[in-house]
Backbone as ProteinMPNN parsed JSONL, in Angstrom:
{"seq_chain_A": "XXXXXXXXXXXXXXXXXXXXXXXXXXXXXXXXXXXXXXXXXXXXXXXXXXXXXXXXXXXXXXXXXXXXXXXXXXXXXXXXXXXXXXXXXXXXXXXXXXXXXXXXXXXXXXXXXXXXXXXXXXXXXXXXXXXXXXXXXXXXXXXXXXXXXXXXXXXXXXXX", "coords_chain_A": {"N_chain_A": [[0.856, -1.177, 0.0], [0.409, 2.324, -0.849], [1.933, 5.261, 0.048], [0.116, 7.078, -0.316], [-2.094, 6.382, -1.012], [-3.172, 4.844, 1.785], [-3.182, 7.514, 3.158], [-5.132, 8.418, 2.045], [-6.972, 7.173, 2.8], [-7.195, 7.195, 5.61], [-7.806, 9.743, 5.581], [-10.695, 10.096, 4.306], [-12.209, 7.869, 6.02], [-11.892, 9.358, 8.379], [-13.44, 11.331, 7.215], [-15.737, 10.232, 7.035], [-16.194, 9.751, 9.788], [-16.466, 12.278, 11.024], [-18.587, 13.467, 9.542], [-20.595, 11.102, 9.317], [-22.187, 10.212, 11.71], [-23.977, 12.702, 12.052], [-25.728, 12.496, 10.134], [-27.418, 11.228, 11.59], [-28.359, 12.836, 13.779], [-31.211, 14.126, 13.082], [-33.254, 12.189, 13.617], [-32.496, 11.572, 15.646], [-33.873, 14.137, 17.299], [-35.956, 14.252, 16.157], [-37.788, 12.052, 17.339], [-36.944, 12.791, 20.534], [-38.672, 15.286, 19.623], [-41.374, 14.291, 20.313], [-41.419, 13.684, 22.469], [-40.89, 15.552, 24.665], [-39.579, 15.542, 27.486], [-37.332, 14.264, 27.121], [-35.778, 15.608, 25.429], [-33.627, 17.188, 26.422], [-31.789, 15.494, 26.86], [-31.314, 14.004, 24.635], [-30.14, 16.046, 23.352], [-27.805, 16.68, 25.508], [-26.447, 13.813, 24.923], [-26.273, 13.854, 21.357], [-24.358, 16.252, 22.372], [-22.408, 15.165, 23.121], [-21.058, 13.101, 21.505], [-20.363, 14.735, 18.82], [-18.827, 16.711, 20.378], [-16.464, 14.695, 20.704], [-16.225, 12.873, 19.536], [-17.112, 13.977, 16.493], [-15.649, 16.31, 16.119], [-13.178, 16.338, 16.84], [-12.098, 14.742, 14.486], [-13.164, 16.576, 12.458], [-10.985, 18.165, 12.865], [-8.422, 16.91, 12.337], [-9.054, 15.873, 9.962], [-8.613, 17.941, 7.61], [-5.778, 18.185, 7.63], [-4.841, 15.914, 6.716], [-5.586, 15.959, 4.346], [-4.68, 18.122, 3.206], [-2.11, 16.868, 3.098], [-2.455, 14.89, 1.488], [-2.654, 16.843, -0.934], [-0.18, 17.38, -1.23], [1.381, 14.909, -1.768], [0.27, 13.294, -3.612], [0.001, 11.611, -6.605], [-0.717, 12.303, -9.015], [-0.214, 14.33, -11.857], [-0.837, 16.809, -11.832], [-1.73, 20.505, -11.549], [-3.126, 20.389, -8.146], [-4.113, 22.271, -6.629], [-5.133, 24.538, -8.672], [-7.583, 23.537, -9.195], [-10.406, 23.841, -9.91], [-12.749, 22.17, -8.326], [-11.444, 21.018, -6.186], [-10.698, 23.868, -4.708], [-13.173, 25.176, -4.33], [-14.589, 22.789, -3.087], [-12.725, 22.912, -0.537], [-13.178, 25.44, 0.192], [-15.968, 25.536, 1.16], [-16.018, 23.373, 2.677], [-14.272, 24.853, 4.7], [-15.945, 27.185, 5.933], [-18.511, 25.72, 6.601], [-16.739, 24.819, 8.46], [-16.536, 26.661, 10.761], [-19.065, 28.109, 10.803], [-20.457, 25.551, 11.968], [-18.645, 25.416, 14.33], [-18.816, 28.12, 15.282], [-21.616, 29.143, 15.134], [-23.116, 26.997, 15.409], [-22.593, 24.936, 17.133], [-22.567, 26.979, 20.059], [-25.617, 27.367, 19.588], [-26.129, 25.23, 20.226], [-24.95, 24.754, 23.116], [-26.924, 26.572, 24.394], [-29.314, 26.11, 24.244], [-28.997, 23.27, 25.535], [-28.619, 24.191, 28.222], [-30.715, 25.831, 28.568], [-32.96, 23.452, 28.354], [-32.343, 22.106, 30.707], [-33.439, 20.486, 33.609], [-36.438, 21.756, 34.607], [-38.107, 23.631, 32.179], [-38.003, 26.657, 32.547], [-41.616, 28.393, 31.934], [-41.191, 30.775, 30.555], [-39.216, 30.907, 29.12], [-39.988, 29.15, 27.015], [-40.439, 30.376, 24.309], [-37.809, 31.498, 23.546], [-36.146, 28.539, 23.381], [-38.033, 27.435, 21.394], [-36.987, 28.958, 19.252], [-34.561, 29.193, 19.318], [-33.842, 26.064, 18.804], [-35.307, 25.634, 16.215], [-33.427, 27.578, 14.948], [-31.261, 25.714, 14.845], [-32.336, 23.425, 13.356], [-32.683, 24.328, 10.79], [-29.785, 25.272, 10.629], [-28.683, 22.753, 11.033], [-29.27, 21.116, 8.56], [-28.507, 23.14, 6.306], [-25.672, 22.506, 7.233], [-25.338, 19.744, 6.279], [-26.249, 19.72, 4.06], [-23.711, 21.234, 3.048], [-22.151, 19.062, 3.222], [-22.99, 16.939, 1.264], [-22.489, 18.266, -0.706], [-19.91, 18.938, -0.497], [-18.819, 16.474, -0.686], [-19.809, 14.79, -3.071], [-18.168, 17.279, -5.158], [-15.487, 16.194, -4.69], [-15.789, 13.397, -5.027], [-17.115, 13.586, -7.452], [-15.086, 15.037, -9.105], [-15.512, 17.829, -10.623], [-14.47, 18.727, -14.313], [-11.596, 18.02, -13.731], [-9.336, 15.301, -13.751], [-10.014, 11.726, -13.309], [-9.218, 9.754, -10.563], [-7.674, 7.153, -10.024]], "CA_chain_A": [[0.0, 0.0, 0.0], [1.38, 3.191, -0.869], [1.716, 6.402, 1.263], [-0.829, 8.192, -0.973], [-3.232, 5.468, -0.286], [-2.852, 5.191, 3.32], [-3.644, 8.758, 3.606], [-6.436, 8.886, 1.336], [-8.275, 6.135, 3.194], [-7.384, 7.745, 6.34], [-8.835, 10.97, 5.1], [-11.994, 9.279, 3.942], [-12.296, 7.125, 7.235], [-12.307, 10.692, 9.183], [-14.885, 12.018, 6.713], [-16.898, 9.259, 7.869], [-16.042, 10.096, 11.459], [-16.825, 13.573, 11.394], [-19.589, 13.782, 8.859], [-22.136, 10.251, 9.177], [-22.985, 10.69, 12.515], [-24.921, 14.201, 11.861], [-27.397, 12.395, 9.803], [-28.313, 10.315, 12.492], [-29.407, 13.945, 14.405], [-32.923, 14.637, 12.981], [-33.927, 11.224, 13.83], [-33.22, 11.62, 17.223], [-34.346, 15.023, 17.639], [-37.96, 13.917, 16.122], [-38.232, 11.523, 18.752], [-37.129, 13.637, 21.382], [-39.884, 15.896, 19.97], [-42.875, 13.861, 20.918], [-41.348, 13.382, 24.402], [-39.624, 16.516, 25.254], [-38.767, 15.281, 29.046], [-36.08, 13.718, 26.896], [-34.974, 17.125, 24.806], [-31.832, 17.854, 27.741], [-30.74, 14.162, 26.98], [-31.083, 14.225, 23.168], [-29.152, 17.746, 23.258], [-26.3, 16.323, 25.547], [-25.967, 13.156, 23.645], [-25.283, 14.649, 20.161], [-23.174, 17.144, 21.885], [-21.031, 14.087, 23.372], [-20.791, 12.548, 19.784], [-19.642, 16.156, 18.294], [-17.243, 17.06, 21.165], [-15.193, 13.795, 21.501], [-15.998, 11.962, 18.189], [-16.617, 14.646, 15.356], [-14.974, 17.695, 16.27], [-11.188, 15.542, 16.825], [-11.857, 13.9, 13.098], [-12.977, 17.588, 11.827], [-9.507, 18.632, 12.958], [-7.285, 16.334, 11.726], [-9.158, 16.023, 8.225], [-8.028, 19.014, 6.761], [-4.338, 18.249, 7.705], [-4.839, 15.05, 5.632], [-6.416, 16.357, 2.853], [-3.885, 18.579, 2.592], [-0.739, 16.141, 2.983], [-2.614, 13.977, 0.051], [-2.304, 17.53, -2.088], [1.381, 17.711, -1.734], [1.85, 13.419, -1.729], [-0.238, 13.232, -4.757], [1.41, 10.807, -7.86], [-1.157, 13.423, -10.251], [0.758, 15.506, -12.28], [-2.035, 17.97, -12.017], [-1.746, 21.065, -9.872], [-4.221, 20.198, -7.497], [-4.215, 24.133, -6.255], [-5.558, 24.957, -9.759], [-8.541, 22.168, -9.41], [-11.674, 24.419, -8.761], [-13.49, 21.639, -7.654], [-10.804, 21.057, -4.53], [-10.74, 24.51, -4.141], [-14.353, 24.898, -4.309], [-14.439, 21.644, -1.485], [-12.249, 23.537, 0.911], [-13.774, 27.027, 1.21], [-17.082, 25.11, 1.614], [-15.543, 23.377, 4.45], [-13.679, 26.125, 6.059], [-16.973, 27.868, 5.956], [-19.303, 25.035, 7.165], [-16.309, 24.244, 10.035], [-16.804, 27.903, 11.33], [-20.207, 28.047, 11.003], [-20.429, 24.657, 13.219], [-17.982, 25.885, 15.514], [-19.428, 29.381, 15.843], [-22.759, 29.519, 15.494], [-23.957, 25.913, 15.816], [-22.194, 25.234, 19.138], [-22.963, 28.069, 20.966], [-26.608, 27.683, 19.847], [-26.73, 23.973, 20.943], [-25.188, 24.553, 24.557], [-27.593, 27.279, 25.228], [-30.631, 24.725, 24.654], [-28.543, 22.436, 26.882], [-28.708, 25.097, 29.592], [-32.221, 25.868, 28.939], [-33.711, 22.612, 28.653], [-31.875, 21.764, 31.661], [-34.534, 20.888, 34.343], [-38.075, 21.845, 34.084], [-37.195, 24.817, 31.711], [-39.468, 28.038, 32.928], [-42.403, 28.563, 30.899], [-40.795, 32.287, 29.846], [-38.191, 30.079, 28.357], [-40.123, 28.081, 26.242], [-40.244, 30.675, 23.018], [-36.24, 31.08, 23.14], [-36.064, 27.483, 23.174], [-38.601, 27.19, 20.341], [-36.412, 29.703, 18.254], [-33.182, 27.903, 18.958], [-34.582, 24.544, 18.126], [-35.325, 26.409, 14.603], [-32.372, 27.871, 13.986], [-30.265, 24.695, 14.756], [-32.609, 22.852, 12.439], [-31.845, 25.511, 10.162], [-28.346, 25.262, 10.762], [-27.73, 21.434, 10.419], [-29.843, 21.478, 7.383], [-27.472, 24.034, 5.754], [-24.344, 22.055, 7.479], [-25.765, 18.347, 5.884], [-26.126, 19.929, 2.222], [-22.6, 21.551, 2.243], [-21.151, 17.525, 2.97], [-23.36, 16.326, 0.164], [-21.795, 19.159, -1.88], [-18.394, 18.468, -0.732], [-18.469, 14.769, -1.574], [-20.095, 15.513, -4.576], [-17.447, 17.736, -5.57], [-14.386, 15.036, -3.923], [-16.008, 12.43, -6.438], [-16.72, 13.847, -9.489], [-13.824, 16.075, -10.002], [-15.692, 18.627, -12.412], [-12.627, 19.279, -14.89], [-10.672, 17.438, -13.343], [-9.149, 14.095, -14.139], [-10.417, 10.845, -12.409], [-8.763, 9.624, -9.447], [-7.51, 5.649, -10.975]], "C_chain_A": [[0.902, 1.24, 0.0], [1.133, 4.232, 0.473], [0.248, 6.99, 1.123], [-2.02, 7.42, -0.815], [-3.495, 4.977, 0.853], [-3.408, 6.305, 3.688], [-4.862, 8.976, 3.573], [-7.254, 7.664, 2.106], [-8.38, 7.216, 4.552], [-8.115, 9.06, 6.491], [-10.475, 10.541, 4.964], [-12.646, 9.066, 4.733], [-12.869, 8.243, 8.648], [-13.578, 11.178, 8.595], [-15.924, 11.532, 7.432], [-17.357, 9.674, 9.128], [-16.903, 10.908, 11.8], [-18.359, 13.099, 10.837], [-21.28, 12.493, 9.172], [-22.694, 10.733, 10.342], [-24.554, 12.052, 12.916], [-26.099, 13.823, 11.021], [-28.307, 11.804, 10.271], [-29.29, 11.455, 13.276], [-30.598, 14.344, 14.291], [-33.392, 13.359, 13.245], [-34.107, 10.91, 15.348], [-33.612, 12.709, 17.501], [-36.136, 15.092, 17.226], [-38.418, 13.005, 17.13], [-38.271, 12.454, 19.964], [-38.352, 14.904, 21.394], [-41.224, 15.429, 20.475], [-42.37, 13.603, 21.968], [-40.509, 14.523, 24.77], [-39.117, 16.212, 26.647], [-37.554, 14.764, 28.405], [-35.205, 14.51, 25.779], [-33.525, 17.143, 25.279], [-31.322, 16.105, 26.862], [-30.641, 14.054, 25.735], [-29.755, 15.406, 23.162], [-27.803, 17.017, 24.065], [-25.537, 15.289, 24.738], [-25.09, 13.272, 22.306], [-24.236, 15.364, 20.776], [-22.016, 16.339, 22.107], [-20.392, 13.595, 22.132], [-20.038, 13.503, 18.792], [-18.362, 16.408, 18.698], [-16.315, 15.787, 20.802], [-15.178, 12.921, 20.661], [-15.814, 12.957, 16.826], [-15.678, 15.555, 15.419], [-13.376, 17.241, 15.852], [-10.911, 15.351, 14.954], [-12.259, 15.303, 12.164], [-11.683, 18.365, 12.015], [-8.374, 18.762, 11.965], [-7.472, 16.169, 10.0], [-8.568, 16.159, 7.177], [-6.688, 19.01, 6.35], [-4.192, 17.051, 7.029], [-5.111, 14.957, 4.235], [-4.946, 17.082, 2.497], [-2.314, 18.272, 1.85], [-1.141, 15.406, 2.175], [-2.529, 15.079, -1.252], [-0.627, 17.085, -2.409], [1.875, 16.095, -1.885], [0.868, 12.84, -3.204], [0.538, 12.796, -6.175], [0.687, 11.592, -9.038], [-0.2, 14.122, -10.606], [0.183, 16.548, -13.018], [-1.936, 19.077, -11.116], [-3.105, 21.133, -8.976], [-4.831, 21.847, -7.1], [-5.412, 24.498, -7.736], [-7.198, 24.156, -10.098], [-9.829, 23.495, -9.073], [-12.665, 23.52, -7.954], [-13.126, 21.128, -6.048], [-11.013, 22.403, -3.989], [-11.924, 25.341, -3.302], [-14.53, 23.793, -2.435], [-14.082, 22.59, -0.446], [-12.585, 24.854, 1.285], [-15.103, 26.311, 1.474], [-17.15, 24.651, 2.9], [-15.355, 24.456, 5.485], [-14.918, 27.138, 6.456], [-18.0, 27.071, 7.114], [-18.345, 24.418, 8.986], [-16.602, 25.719, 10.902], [-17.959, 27.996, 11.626], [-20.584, 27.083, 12.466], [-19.972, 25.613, 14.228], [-18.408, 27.21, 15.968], [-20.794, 29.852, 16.211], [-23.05, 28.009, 15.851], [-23.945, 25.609, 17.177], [-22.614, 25.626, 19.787], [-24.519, 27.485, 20.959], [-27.055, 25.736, 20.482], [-26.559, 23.837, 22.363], [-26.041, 25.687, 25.019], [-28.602, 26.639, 25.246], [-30.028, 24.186, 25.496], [-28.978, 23.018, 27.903], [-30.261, 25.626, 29.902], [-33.313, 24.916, 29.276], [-32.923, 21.572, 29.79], [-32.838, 21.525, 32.781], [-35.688, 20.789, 33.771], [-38.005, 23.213, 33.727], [-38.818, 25.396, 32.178], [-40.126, 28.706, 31.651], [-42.201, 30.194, 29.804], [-39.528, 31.808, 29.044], [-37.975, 29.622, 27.072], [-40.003, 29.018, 24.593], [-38.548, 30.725, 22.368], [-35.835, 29.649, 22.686], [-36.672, 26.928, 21.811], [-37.35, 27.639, 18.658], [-35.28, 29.135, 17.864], [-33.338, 26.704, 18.377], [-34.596, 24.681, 17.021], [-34.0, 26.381, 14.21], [-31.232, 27.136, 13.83], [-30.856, 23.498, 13.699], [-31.861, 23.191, 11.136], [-30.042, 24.884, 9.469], [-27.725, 23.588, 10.323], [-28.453, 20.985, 9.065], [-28.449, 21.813, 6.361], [-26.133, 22.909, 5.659], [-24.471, 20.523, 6.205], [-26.015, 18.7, 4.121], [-24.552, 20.344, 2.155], [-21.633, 19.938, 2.484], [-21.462, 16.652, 1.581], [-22.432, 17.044, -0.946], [-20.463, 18.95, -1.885], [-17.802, 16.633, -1.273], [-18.714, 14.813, -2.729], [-18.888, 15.707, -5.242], [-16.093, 16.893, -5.624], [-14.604, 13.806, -5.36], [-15.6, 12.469, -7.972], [-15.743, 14.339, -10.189], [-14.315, 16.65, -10.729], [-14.687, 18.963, -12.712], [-11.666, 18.707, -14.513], [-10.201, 16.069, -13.777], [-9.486, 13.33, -13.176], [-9.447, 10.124, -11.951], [-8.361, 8.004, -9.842], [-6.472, 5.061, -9.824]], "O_chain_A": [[1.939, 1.294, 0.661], [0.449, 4.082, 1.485], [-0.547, 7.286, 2.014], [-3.016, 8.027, -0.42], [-4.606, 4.463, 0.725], [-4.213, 6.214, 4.615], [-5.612, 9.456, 4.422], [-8.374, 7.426, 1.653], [-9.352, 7.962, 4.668], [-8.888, 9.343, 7.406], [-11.28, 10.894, 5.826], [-13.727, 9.654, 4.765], [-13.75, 8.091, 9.494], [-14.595, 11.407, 9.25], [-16.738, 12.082, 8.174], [-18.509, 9.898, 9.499], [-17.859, 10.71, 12.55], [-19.161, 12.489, 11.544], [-22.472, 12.797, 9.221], [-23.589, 11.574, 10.269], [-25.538, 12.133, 13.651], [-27.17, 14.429, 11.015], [-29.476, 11.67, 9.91], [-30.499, 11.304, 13.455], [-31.162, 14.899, 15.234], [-34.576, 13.489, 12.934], [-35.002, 10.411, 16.03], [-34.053, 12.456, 18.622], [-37.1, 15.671, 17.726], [-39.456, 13.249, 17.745], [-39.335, 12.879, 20.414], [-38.869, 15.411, 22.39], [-42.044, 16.186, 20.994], [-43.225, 13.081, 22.683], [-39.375, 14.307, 25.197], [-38.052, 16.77, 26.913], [-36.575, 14.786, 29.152], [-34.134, 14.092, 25.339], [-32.508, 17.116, 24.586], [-30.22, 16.042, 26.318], [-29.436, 13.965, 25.501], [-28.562, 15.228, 22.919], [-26.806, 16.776, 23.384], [-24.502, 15.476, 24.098], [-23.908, 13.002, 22.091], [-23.164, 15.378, 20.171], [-20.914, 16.534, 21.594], [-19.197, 13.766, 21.89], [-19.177, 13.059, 18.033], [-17.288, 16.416, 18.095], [-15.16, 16.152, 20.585], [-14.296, 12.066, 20.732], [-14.791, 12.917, 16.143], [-14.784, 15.482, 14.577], [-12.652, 17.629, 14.935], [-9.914, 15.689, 14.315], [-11.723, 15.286, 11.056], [-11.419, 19.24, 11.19], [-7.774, 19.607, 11.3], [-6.634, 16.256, 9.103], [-8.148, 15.437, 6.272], [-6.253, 19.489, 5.303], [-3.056, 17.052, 6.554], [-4.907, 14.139, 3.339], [-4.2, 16.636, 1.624], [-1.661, 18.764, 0.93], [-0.155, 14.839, 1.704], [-2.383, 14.642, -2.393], [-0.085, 16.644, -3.422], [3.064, 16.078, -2.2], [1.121, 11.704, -3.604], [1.432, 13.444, -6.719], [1.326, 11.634, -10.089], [0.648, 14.55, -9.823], [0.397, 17.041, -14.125], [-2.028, 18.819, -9.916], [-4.006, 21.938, -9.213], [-5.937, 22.308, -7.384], [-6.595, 24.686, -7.452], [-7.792, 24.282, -11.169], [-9.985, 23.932, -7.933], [-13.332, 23.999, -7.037], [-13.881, 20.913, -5.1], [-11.484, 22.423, -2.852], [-11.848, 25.91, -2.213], [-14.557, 24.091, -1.241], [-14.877, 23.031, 0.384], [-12.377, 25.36, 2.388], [-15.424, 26.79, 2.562], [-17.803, 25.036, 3.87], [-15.909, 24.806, 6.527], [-14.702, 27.902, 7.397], [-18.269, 27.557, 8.213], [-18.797, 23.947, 10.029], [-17.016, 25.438, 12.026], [-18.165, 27.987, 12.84], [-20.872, 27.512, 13.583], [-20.673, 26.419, 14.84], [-18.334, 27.392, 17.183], [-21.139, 30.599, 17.127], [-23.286, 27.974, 17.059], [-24.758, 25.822, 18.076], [-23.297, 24.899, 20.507], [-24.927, 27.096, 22.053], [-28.087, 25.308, 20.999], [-27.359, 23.197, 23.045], [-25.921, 25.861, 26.232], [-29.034, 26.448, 26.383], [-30.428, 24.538, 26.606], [-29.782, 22.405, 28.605], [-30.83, 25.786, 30.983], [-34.254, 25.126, 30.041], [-32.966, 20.35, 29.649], [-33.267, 22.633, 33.102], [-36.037, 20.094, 32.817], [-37.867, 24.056, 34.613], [-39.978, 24.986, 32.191], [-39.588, 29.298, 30.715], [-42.791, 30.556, 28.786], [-38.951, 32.619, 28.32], [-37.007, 29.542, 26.316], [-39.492, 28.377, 23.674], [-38.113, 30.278, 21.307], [-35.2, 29.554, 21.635], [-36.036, 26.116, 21.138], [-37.061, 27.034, 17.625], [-34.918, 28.713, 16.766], [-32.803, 26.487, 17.29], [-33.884, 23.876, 16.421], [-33.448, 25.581, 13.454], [-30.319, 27.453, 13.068], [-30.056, 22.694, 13.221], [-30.893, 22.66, 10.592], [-29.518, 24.398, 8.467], [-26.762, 23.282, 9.62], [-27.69, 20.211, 8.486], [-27.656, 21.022, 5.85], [-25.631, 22.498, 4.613], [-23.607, 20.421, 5.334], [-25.924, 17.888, 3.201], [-23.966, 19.829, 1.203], [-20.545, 19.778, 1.93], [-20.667, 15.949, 0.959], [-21.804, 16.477, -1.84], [-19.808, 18.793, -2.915], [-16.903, 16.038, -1.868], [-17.787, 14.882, -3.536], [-18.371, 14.777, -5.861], [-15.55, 16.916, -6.728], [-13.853, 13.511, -6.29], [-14.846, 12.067, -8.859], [-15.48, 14.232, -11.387], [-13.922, 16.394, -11.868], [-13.863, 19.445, -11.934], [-10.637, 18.971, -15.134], [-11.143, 15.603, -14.419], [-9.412, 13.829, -12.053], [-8.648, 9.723, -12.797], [-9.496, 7.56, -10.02], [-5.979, 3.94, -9.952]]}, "name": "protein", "num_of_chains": 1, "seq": "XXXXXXXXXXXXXXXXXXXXXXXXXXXXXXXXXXXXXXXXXXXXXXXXXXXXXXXXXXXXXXXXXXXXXXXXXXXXXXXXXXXXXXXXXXXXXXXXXXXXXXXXXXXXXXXXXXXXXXXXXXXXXXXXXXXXXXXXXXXXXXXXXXXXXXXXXXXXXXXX"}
């Protein structure tokens, strides 16, 4: 097995890491909606799965992706690819996003539906709930788009 294949699985293997898990989230968050006593435990859950499984494998990713540009047996400049370059501002976009807005707006549900959240609560909570739908929505199309893009290579030559 070469280097360049080694990497590229390992790259891949992380995608996995990071990325499947998140489509498991609307399936438990529709359950948790017909029972909200179990909202707080849905909400920490995912965030355990995020913190200490995706987040590590959204890390290291990038630093693989990038050591398969420069370990690459193509004699294509990958730099010049719009469909990589394309890929990685989508990422660097969708990892910010996560990390800035998603985050934040998932431990403040934590903190609200902490308890028996106070009924002056419940529209913040409603709103957040939204805009993290919202939000992993958004996040769950730009992975389709980046695999997408990872695959097909528009313009690009195929990957053999």
């Amino acid at each position: 097995m070469s280097l360049f294949t080694l990497v590229l699985f390992l790259h891949v293997a992380l995608a996995i890491v990071a990325f499947g898990a998140s489509f498991g989230f609307p399936f438990i968050f529709s359950l948790a909606a017909k029972e909200p006593a179990h909202l707080n435990f849905a909400l920490r859950a995912t965030e355990a799965v995020v913190s200490r499984l995706m987040t590590p494998a959204f890390v290291v990713m990038p630093f693989l992706g990038l050591w398969l540009i420069y370990i690459s047996p193509f004699q294509w400049d990958l730099w010049r690819s719009e469909w990589l370059v394309t890929s990685i501002g989508i990422y660097t976009a969708a990892f910010f996003y996560g990390a800035l807005v998603q985050g934040p707006v998932s431990k403040r549900l934590i903190a609200l539906t902490g308890g028996q959240p106070k009924p002056e609560d419940l529209p913040e909570i409603q709103r957040l709930a939204k805009r993290a739908q919202i939000g992993g929505m958004l996040l769950g199309i730009a992975v389709i788009v980046i695999a997408l893009l990872m695959v097909w290579k528009p313009g690009g030559q195929p990957v053999t």
